[in-house]
MARNU-407506 format. One record per residue (C-alpha): y, x, z; residue in three letters. Coordinates in steps of 0.2 Angstrom, whole numbers, padded with zeros to 4 digits, always signed. Each point is the difference from the previous one (the first is absolute). Layout:
N
YXZALA;...
***
This chain:
456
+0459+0615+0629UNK;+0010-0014-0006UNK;+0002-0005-0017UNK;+0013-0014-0005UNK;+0000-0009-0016UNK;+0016-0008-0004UNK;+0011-0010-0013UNK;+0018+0001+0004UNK;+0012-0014-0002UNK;+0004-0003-0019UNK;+0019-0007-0002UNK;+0016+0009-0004UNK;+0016-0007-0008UNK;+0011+0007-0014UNK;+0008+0014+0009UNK;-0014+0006+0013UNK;-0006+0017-0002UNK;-0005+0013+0010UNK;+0018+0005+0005UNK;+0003-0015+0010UNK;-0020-0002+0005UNK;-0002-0012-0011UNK;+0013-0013+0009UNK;+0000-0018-0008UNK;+0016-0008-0004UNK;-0003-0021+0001UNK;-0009-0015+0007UNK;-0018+0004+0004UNK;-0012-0013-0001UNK;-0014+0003+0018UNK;-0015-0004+0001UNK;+0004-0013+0015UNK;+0012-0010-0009UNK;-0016-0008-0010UNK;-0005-0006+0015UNK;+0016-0014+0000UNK;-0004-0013-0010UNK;+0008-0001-0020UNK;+0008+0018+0004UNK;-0008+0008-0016UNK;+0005-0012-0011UNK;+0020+0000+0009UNK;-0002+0021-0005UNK;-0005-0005-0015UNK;+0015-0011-0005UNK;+0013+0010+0009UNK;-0007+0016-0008UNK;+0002-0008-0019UNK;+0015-0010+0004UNK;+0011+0012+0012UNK;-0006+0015-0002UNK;-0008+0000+0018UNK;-0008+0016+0002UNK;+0000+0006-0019UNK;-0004+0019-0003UNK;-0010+0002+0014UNK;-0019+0003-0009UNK;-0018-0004+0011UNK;-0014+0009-0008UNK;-0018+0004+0001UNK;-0011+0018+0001UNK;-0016+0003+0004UNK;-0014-0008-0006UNK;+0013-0005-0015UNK;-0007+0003-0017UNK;+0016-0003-0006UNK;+0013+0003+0012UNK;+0016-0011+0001UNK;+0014-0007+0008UNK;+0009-0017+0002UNK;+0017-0008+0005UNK;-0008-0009+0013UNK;-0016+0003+0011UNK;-0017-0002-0010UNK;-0008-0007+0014UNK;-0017+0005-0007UNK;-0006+0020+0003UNK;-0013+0007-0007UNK;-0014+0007+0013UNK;+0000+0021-0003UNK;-0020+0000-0004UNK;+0002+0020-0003UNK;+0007+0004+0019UNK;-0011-0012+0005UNK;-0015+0006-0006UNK;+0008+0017+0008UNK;+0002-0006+0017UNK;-0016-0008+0000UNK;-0009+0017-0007UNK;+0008+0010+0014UNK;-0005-0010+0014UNK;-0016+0000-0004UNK;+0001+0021+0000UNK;+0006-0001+0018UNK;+0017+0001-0004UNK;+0016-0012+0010UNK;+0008-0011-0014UNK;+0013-0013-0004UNK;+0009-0008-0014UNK;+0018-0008+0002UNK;+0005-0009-0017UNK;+0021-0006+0002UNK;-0002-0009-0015UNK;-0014-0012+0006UNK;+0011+0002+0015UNK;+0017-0004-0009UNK;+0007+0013+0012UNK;+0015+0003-0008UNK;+0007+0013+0011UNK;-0003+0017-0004UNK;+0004+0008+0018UNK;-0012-0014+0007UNK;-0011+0006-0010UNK;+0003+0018+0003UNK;+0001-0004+0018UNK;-0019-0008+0000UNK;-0008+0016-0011UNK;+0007+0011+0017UNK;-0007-0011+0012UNK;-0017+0001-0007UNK;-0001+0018+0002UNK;-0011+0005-0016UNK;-0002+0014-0001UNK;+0001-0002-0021UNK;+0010-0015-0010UNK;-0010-0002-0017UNK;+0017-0010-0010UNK;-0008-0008-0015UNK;+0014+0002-0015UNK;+0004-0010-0014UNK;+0012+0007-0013UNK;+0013-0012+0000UNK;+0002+0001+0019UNK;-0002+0019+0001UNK;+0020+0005+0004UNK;-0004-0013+0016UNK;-0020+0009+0004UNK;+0006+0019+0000UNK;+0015-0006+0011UNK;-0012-0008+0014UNK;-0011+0015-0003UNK;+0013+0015+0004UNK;+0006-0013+0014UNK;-0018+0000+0007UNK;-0002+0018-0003UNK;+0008+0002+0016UNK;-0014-0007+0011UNK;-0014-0001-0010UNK;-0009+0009-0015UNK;+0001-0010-0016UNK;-0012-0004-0013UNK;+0005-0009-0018UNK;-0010-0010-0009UNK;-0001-0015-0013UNK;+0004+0003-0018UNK;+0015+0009-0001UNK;-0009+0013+0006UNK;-0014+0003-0012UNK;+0012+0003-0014UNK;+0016+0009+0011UNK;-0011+0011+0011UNK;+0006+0018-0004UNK;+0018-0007+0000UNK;+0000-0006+0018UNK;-0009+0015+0004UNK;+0015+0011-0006UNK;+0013-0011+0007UNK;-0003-0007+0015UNK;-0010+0012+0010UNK;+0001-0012+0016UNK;-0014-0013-0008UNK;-0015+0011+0007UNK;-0014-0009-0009UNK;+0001-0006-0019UNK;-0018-0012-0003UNK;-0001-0001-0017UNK;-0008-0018-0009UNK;-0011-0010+0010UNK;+0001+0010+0018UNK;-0015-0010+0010UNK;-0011+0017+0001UNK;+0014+0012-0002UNK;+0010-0007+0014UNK;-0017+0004+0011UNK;+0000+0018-0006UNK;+0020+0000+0004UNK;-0004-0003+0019UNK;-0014+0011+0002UNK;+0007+0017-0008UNK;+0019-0005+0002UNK;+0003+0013-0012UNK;+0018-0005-0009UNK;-0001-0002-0018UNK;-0005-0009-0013UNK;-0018-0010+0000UNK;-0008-0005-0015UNK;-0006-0019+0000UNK;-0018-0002+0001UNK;-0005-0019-0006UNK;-0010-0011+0009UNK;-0014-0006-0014UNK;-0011-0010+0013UNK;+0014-0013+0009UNK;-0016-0004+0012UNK;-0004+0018+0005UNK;+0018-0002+0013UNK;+0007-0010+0013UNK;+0006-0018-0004UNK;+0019+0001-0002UNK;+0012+0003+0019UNK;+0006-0017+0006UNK;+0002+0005+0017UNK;+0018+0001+0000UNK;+0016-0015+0001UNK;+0002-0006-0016UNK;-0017+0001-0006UNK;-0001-0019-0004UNK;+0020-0002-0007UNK;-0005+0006-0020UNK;+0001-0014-0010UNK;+0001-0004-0021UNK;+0014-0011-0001UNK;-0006-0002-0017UNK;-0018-0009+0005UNK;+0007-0010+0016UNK;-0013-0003+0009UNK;-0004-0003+0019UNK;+0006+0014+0011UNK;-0007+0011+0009UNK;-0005+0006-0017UNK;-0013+0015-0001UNK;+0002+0012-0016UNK;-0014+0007-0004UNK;-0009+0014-0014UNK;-0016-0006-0009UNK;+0003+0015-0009UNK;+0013+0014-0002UNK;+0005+0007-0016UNK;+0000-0005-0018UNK;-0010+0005-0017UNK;+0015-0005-0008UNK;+0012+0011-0007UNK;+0020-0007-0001UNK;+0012+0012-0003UNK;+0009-0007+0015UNK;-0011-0003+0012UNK;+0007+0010+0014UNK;-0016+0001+0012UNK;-0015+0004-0009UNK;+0009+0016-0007UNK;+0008+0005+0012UNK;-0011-0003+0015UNK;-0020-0004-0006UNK;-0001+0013-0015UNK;-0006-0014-0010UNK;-0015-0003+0012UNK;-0005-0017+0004UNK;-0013-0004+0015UNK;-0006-0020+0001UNK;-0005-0004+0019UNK;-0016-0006+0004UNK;-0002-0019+0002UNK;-0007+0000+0017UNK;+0015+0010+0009UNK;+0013-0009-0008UNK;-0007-0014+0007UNK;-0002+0009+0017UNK;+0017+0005-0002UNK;+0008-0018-0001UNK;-0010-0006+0015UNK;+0003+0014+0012UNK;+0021-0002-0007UNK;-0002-0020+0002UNK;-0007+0000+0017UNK;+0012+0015+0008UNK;+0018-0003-0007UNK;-0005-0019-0005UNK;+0005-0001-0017UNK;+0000-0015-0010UNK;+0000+0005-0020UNK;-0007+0015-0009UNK;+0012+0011-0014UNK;-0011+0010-0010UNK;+0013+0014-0005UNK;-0010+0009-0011UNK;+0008+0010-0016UNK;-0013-0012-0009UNK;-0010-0012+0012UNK;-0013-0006-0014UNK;-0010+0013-0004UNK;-0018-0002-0007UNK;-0006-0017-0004UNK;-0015-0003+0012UNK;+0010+0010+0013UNK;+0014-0011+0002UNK;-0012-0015-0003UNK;-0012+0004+0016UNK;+0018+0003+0010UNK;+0004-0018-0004UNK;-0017-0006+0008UNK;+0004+0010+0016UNK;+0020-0007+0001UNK;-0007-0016-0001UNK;-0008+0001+0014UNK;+0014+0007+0009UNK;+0013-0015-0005UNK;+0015+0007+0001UNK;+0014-0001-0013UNK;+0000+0015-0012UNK;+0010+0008-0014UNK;-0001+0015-0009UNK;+0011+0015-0011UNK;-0013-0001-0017UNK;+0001+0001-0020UNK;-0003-0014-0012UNK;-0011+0011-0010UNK;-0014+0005+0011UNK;-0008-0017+0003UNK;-0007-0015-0008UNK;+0006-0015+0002UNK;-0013-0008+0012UNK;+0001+0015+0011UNK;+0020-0006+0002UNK;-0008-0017+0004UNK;-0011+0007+0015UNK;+0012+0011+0007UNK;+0009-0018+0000UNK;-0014-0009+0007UNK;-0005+0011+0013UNK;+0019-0001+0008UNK;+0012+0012-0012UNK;+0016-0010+0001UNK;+0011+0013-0010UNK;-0001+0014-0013UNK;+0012+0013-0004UNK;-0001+0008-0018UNK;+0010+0012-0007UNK;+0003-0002-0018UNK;+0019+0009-0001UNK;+0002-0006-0017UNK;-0009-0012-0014UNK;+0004+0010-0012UNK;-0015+0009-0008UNK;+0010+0016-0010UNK;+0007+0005+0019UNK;-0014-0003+0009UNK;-0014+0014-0011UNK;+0017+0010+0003UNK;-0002-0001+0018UNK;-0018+0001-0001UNK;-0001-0016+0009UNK;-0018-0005-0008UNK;+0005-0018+0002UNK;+0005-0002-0019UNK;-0019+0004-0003UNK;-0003-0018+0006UNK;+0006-0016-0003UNK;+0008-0002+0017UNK;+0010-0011-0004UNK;-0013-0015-0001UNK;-0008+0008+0014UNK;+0017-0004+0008UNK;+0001-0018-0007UNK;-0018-0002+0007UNK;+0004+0002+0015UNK;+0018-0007+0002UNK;-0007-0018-0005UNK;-0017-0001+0008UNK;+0005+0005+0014UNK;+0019-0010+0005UNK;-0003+0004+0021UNK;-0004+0019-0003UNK;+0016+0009+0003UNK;+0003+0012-0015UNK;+0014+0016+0001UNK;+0002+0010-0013UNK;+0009+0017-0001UNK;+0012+0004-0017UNK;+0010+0014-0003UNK;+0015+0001-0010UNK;+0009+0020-0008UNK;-0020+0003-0004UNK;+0001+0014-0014UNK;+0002-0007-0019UNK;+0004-0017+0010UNK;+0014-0008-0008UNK;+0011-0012+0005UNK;-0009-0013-0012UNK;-0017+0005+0006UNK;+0006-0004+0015UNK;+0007-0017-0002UNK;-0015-0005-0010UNK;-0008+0005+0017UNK;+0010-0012+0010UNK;-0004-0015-0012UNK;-0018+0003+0001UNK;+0002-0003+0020UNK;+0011-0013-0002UNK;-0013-0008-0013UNK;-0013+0002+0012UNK;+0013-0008+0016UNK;-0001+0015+0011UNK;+0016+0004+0011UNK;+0007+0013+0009UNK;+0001-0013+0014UNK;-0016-0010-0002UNK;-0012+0004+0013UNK;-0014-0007-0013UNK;+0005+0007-0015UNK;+0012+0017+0005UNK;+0004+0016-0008UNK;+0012+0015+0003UNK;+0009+0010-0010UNK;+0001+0017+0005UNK;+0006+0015-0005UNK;-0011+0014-0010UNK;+0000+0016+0009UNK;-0006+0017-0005UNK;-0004+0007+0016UNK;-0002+0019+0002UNK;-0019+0005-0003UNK;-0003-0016-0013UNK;-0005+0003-0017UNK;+0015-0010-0006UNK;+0013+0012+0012UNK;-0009+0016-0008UNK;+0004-0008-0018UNK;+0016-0001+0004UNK;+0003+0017+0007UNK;-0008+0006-0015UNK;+0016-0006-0008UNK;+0012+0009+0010UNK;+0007-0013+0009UNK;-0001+0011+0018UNK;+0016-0003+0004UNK;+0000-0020+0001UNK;-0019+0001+0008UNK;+0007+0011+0016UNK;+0010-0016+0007UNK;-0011-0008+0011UNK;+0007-0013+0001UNK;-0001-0008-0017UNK;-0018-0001+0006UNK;+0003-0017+0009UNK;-0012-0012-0007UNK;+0011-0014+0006UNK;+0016+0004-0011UNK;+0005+0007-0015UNK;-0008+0014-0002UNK;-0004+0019-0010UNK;-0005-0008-0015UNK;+0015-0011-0001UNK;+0010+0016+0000UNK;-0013+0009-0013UNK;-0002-0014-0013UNK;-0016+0001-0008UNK;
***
């Protein structure tokens, strides 16, 4: 028995569909043209100036909380902890396992991709979905289909279940929410169907996440540039927080949060460090700094491992001299998500962040600390957010000189998304708005999107 994890190739251009296999019309920017010296930056230029390449989209899946796509390749994938976890938790029960990620890959050819997934020989193809890339996933799965059963996962699939079921009776296997134990009870009874997510509450009680497989050391944050090979990593999984768009604790933990032990994260960083050699930490967490003396002890043991480390957090979680020991004991950058200063939108996304003055927490931070790298994630087309709350947004960044192209001070913009399965997507179906939520692909986090359409 052979289980293979994947993560197809993510990149289409304005006319691929399914009816011509998703063929991609334009310049596409391979992974080996980085390796000639300035060649980015020439893409760049001819892409703004000439059009080199334009419509051709490169985009991101699995492990994705928020799923997107670009006009020119991201360069920085996000490790699929899920899968991961998965493939780790089946080989421990005995059972032959691998993962192939294209987009850490930048595979960019579907039929290479397809061609790998054959010469593997699984015996069944768990695809983890996304919504905005599900035209391209249930295309590779009905191709696969014809050497190998096939799984879904991810997502998409906790919220769309009963409709794959009913349409696409090739995808044997649907593996609702998070997919760690079910994809175990998958193999063992291969009974086709639905399976229910079971969710891992103790992170410890499993496996350390599957490395063992060719891009294992290409995921990188862009966003918190640090050395490469960089390892990502969960302190915890989950979050006690409850965003109305917060696609992964809805749809994939049930709302349940589990905070790792000290002593195996630790474990878990060496063994990484002294096997694939890696040369920064990521703490990808949904929210890294959770619980006070937790994060404080954690400190004490990064210190002694010196390496450079950042980490996905919230500015209302911590006190200030806990921001200054994660800096002392080697934090180089911190992510925050914030979406928006204004404090009306935010209790109407149930943020929790307007319960705080974050915003000197911010400030706090910003100027004692000038060498820490600070990202911070907006969103603009929030619900309620007008176009002067979010002007007033922009000027409070500018006040405080942070740049979508600093790498000290830096911030995106993205889009907000009601992903199926999200307290803010059930609102709005509420409403009647089925029609407009059904394209997928006004689900891409990295363009205009639903709520563009929807306006409110």
């Amino acid at each position: 028995m052979k289980i293979l994890f994947v993560n197809p190739p993510v990149i289409r251009s304005e006319n691929s569909s399914s009816e011509n296999d998703f063929k991609i019309e334009g310049f596409v920017f391979k992974p080996e043209y980085r390796k000639i010296p300035g060649m980015s930056r020439i893409f760049t230029i001819l892409h703004k100036y000439i059009g080199l390449g334009k419509g051709v989209r490169y985009g991101v899946r699995a492990g994705s909380r928020w799923p997107w796509t670009m006009d020119q390749p991201h360069g920085g994938p996000h490790y699929p902890f899920i899968m991961g976890y998965s493939a780790a938790f089946l080989k421990s029960n005995g059972i032959d396992v691998n993962i192939i990620d294209s987009v850490a890959e930048e595979e960019y050819s579907y039929n290479n991709f397809i061609k790998e997934v054959k010469n593997e020989s699984p015996d069944i193809v768990v695809i983890e979905t996304s919504t905005p890339t599900f035209d391209i996933d249930i295309w590779i799965a009905k191709t696969i289909s014809d050497f190998a059963d096939v799984a879904m996962a991810g997502p998409h699939v906790s919220s769309s279940y009963d409709k794959i079921n009913s349409e696409y009776p090739f995808v044997k296997y649907l593996l609702k929410g998070e997919y760690i134990i079910s994809s175990l009870e998958m193999a063992r009874t291969k009974e086709p169907g639905i399976y229910e997510s079971s969710v891992v509450t103790d992170l410890d009680s499993i496996p350390f996440p599957f490395r063992d497989y060719r891009s294992a050391t290409n995921y990188y944050d862009p966003t918190m540039p640090t050395v490469r090979p960089q390892l990502q990593i969960w302190g915890g999984k989950g979050c006690p927080f409850k965003c109305t768009y917060c696609l992964w604790p809805q749809t994939m933990y049930q709302g349940k949060v589990s905070l790792r032990k000290l002593e195996k994260i630790v474990q878990e960083i060496k063994e990484a460090i002294g096997k694939y050699g890696y040369k920064s930490i990521f703490f990808d967490d949904d929210t890294f700094n959770l619980g006070t003396e937790r994060i404080s002890k954690l400190c004490g043991e990064l210190a002694k491992i010196r390496l450079p480390w950042t980490m996905m957090g919230r500015l209302d979680c911590s006190p200030n001299w806990l921001y200054d020991k994660m800096v002392n004991s080697g934090c180089v950058g911190m992510r925050f998500g914030i979406e928006t200063f204004d404090l009306g939108i935010l209790k109407n996304i149930k943020k929790g962040l307007e319960r705080t003055d974050f915003l000197k927490t911010l400030k706090y931070i910003t100027s004692k600390h000038p060498q820490l790298m600070i990202h911070l994630t907006m969103m603009k087309d929030l619900p309620g957010q007008t176009d002067e709350i979010y002007q007033r947004d922009i000027r409070i960044l500018q006040d405080l000189e942070y740049s979508k192209h600093s790498i000290m001070r830096s911030y995106q913009l993205a889009t907000c998304v009601p992903f199926p399965g999200t307290e803010m997507y059930n609102r709005l179906a509420e409403e009647k708005r089925g029609e407009i939520l059904s394209n997928y692909k006004l689900y891409d986090g990295g363009r205009d999107t639903i709520m563009s359409k929807l306006k409110v």
